[in-house]
C-alpha positions in Angstrom: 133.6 14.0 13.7 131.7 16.4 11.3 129.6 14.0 9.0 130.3 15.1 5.5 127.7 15.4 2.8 126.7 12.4 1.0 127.9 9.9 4.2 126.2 6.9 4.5 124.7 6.6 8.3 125.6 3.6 10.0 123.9 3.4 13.5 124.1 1.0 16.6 121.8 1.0 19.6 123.9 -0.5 22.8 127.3 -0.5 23.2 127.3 -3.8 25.3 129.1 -7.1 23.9 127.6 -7.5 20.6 127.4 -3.4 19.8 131.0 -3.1 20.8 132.3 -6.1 18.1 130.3 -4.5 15.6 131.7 -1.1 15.6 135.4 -2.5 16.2 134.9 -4.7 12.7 132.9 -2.2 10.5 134.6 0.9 11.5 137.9 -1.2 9.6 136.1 -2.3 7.1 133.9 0.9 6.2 135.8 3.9 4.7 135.8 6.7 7.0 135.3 9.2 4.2 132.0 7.3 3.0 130.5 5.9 6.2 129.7 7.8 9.9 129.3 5.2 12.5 127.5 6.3 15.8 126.7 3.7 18.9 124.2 4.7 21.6 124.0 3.7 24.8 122.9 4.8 28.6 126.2 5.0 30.1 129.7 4.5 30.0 129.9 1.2 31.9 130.7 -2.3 30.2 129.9 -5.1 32.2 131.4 -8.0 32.0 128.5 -10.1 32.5 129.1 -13.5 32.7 131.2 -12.2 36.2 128.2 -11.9 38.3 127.7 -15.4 38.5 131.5 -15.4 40.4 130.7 -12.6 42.6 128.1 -13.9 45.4 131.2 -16.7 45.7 133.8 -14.2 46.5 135.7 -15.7 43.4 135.2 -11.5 41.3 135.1 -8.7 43.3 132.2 -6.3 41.6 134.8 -3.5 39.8 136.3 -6.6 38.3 133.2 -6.6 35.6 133.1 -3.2 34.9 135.0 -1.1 32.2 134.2 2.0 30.6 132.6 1.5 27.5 134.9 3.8 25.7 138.0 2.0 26.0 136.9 -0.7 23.7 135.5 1.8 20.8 137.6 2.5 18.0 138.7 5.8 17.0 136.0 7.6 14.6 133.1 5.5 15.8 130.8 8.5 17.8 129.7 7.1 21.2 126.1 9.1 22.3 125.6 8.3 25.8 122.1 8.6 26.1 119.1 6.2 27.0 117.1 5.6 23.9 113.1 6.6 23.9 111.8 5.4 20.9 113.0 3.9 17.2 111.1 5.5 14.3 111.8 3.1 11.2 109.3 4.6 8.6 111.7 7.8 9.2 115.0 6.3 9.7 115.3 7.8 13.1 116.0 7.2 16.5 114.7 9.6 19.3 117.0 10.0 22.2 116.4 10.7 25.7 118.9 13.7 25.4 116.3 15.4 23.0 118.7 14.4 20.1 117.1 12.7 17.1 119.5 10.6 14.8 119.1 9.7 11.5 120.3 6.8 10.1 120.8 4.6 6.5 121.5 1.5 8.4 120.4 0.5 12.5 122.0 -2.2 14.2 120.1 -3.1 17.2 122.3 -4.6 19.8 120.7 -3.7 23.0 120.3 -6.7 24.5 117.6 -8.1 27.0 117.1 -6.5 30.9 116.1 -8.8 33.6 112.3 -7.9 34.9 112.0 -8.5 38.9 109.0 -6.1 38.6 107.0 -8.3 36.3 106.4 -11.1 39.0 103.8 -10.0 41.7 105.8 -10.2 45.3 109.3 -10.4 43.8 110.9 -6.2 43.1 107.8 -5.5 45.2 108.0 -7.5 48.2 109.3 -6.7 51.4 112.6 -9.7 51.3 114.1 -8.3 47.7 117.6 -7.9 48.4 117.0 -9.4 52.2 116.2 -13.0 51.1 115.0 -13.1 47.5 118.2 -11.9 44.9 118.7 -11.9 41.8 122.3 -12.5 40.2 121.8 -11.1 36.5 122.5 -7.4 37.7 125.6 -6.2 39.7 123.4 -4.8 42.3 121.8 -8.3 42.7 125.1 -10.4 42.8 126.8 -7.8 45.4 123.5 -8.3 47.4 123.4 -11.6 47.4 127.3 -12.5 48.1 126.5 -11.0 51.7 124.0 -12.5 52.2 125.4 -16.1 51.4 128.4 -15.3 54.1 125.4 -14.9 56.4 123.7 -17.7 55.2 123.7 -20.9 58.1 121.1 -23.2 56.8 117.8 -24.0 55.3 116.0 -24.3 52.0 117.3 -22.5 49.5 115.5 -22.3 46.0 117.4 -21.5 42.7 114.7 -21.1 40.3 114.2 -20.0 36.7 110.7 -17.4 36.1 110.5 -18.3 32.6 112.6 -18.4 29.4 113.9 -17.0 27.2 116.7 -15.6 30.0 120.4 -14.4 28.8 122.5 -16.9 29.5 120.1 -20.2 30.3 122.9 -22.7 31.7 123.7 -19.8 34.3 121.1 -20.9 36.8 122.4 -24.2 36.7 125.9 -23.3 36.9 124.7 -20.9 40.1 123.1 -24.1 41.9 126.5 -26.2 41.6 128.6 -23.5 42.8 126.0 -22.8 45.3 126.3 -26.6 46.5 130.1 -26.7 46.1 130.5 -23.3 48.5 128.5 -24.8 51.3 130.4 -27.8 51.0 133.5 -26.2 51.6 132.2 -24.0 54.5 131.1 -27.7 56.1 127.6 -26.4 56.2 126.1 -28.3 52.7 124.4 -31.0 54.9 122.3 -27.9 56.7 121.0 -26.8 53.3 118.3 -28.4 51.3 118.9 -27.3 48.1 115.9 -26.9 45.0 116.7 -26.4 41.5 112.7 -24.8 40.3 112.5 -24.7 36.3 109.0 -24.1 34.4 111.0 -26.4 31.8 110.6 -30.1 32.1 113.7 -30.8 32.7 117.3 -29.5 34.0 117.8 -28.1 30.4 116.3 -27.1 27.0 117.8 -30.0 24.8 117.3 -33.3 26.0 120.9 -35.0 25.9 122.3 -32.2 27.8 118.9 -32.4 30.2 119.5 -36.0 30.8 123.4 -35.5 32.0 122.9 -32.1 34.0 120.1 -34.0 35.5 122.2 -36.5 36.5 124.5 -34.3 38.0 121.5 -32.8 40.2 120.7 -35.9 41.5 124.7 -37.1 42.6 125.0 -33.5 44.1 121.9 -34.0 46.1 119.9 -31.4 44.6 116.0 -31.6 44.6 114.5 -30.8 41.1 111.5 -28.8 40.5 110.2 -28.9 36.7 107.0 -27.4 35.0 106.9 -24.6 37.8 105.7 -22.2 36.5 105.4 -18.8 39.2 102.8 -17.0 39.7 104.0 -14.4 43.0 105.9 -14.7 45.4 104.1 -14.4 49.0 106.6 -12.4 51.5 104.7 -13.1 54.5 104.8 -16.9 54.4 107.8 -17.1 52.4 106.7 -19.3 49.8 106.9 -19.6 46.0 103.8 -20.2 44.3 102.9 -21.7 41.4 99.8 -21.1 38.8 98.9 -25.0 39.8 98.9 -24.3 43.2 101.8 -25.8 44.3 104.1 -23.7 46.7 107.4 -24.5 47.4 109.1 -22.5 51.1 112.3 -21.2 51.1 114.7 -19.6 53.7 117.0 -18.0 50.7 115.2 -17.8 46.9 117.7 -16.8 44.3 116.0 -16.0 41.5 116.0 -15.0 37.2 113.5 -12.7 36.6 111.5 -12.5 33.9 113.7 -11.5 31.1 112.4 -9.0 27.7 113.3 -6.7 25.2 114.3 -3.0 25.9 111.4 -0.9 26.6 112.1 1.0 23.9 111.8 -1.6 21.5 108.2 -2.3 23.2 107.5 1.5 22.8 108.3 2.2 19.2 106.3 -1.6 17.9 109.6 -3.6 16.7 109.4 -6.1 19.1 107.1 -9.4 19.9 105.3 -9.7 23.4 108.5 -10.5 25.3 110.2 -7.4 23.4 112.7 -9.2 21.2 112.5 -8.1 17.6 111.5 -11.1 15.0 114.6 -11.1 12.3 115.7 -14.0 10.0 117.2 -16.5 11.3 119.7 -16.7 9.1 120.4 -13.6 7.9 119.6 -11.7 11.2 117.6 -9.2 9.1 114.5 -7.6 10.5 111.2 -9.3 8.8 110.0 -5.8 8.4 112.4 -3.5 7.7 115.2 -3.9 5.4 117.7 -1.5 6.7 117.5 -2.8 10.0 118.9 -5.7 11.7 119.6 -7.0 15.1 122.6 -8.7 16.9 123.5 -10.2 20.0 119.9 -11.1 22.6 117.6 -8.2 21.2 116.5 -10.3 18.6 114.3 -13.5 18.4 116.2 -16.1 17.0 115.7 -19.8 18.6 118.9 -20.0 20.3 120.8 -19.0 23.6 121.1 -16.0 24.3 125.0 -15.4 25.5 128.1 -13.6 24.5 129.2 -16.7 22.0 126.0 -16.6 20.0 126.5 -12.9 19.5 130.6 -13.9 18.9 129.7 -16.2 16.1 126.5 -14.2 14.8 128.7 -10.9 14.4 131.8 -12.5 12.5 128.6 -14.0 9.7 126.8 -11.0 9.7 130.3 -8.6 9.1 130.8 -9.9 5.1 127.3 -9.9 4.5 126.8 -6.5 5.4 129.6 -5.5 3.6 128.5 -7.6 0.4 125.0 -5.9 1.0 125.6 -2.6 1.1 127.6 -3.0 -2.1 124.6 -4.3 -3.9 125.8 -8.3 -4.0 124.1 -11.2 -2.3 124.7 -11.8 1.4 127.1 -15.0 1.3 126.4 -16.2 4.7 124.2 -17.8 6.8 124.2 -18.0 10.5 123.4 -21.5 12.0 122.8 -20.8 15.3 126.1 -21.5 17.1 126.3 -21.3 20.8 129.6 -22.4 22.9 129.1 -22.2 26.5 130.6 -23.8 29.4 129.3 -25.3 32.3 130.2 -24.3 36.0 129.8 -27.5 37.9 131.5 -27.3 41.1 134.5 -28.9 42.7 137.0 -26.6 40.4 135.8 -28.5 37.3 133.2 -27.8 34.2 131.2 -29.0 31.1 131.1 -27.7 27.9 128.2 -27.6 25.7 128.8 -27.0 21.5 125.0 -26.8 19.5 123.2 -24.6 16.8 119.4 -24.6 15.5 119.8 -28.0 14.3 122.2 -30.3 16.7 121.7 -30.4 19.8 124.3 -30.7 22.8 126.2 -34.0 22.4 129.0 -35.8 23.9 132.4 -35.7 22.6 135.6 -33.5 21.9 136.2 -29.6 21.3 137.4 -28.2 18.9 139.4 -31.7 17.9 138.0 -35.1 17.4 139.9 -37.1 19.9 142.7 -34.9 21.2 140.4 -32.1 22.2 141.7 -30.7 24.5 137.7 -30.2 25.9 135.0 -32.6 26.8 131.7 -32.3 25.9 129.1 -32.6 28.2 131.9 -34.0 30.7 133.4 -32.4 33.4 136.9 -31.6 33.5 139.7 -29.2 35.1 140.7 -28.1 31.6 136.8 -27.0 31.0 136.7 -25.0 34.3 139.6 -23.4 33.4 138.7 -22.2 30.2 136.1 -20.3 31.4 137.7 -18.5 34.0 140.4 -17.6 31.1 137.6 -16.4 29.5 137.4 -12.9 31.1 140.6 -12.0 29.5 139.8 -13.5 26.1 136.9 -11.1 25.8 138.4 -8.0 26.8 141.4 -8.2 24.6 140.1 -10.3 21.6 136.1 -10.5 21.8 135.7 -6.8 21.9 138.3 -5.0 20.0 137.1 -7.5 17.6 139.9 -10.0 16.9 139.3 -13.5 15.3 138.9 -16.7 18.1 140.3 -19.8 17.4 137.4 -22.1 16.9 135.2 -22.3 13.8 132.0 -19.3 13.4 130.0 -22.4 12.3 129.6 -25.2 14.7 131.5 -28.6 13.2 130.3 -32.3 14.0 133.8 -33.2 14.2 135.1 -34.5 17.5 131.1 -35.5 18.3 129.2 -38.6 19.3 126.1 -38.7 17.8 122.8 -40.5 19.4 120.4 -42.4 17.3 
């Protein structure tokens, strides 16, 4: 598509869960006479990422999470498939690893957050990565590791969290209950000491939902680890240590690496130390600059990082972009939603329902009462919503189509502690 003189440049960095929703919503919203839209990313494969945790289970194969990128763009949105090497704001252009430079009116950063193995001194380094330490938050990682669980007899194995933020921060815990569940079933669970390592002090970030995944832990017979905070891994001795000295052996470690920003969003000065850019919380507006903002885990707002979040963030973001670029107030404000569920095991699940403000409580979703989903209980209904999931986000999520449930998370339906 030739871009005709006097277009207005929209551009989006990464084509993953939040870039795709964006440029399915404003390519019907912008006229394609006034606006060129252009999305960037490395290659044509979608991941469906919230599959890996099912693949070292045998319950995804690995081409069940992958889908070319371009069958979920709309037509007249121009997909670049290139890496990107550096933003250059003060210009309003983006420097491609192609050679191409692209200028822009309007960037939407969706490029999400990549999982750092190499940042931990004995993990990507060390002579067990991929033959007893794994990681689950990449394809090659969950492939790797679902081997090695079929080969796996008995002994300690460690699940264990580097440090946060991570995409996705109930997924460790959802791995260990699985994990616990699978060598039930294979009749090997009482050869396997199983540790749950955290450098939080606690199961979980918010303290009602810490105090009930906790207490699953426990009734599953799974050790906890808290304030463990890693320091390397040794390879030789097979042991985890901490920076307080403490080290903790394994026969299996499955690990979350340190997760950051893109490196490009280090090399061009956007980001914080961890890479993720500071925007408004609210508004998702960068504090810098104000033609750029950032959707989905690339940014630094205080809450999860998962493919709701970005759900809910998108659909608030959509009017106030348009209301922006045609000089009015922005109307909305984003609160912070996340709505994930909980894998716990024996074909059931939790659900958890927060924002900025309100932690994970108790109760009913999305109806006070009726439901049909617990909060923070586990039930078959729960553990089947998330496996319908998959389909939900390939043929509503990301062609853009309104869910069901509310953008803005709702106190009905829950039970409030004093």
């Amino acid at each position: 598509m030739g871009i005709v003189v006097g277009m207005r440049r929209l551009l989006i960095l990464g084509a993953g869960t939040a870039g795709t929703m964006l440029a399915n919503h404003l390519r019907r919203e912008l006229a394609d006479n006034e606006w060129s839209i252009t999305i960037v990313d490395r290659d044509n494969a979608h991941q469906y990422q919230p599959g890996y945790l099912f693949i070292p289970f045998g319950m995804y194969k690995p081409q069940q999470v992958t889908k070319p990128r371009t069958h979920y763009l709309p037509k007249g949105v121009d997909f670049i498939q290139s890496g990107i090497r550096k933003v250059r704001p003060e210009e309003n252009e983006v420097d491609l690893e192609n050679g191409q430079v692209l200028g822009y009116d309007w960037l939407l950063i969706a490029s999400g957050t990549q999982p750092r193995p190499d940042l931990t001194p004995g993990m990507a380094d060390g002579s067990l990565w991929h033959k007893k330490v794994f990681d689950f938050y990449t394809l090659e990682g969950a492939t790797a590791l679902h081997d090695a669980l079929e080969k796996f007899e008995g002994g300690k194995l460690l699940v264990h969290i580097t440090d946060m933020p991570i995409k996705c921060p109930v997924a460790p815990l959802e791995f260990v209950f699985l994990a616990e569940d699978y060598f039930r079933k294979r009749g090997i669970r009482h050869k396997v000491d199983i540790t749950y390592v955290t450098p939080l002090d606690g199961a979980f970030t918010k303290p009602v939902a810490s105090r009930e995944l906790g207490n699953l832990l426990t009734e599953r017979s799974i050790r906890l680890a808290s304030d463990f905070a890693v320091e390397s891994i040794d390879n030789d001795r097979q042991v985890m240590v901490s920076y307080d000295g403490r080290e903790l052996p394994f026969d299996l470690l499955v690990t979350i690496p340190l997760n950051t920003g893109q490196q490009f969003v280090f090399d061009s000065g956007l980001g914080d130390e961890s890479g993720f850019i500071p925007v408004d919380k609210k508004t998702l507006r960068s504090t810098t600059y104000d033609n750029i903002f950032v959707l989905g885990d690339a940014s630094n707002i205080p809450t999860s990082k998962a493919g709701a979040v970005a759900h809910f963030a998108v659909e608030t973001f959509i009017p106030n972009f348009l209301a922006l670029v045609q000089g009015k107030p922005m109307p909305n404000e984003f609160d912070g939603h996340a709505n994930c569920f909980v894998e716990s095991g024996r074909g059931q699940a939790l659900l958890l329902d927060f924002n900025y403000d309100t932690q994970p409580l108790t109760g009913t979703f999305p109806l006070p009462v009726v439901g049909p989903m617990k909060l923070l209980g586990r039930s078959r209904i729960n553990h089947m919503g998330k496996l319908a999931f998959e389909q939900i986000y390939w043929r509503m999520l990301m062609p853009g189509h309104k869910l069901p449930v509310p953008t803005l998370m709702s106190m009905a339906g829950k039970h409030e502690e004093k």
